[in-house]
C-alpha angles and dihedrals in degrees: 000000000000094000077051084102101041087053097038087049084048101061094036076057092048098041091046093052086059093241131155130214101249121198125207111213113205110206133164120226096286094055098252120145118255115213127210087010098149122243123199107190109211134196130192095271104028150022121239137219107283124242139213122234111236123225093287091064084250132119120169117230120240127250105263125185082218119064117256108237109162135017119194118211131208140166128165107267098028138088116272104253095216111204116332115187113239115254112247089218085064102241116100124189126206127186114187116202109226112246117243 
């Protein structure tokens, strides 16, 4: 319980800057989920840890003091994303080609 203020101070931060918690959704071609696809979140100065999809092909993106602009997906067997602007509403999809 002693982290219990950083994170409460976090999300007053977060709720006072008027942000939103915004999701990425990995999925191939057919529209199927794509789970553990690896998703890097980007702003403009610098690229963060990346993060794993769950089952369900989501992974929810972290609170950043800089804005998030870009994630870059990536998952063995597909296509590389390159970088897909994050969507204002606070949904992204990504669909990933298979390579061939």
């Amino acid at each position: 319980m002693r982290y219990a203020p950083i994170i409460i101070a976090v999300c007053f931060a977060a709720v006072l800057s008027g942000c939103a918690l915004k999701s990425v959704l990995v999925i191939d071609a057919m529209k199927r989920p794509i789970r553990e696809s690896k998703v890097e979140p980007i702003t403009q100065s610098m690229n963060l840890p990346i993060l794993m999809t769950d089952e369900t092909g989501i992974v929810m993106l972290p609170y950043s003091p800089q804005k998030i602009e870009w994630v870059s997906v990536t998952k063995d067997g597909f296509t590389h994303s390159g970088q897909i602007p994050v969507d204002t509403s606070g949904h992204t999809v990504v669909i990933l080609q298979q390579s061939k």
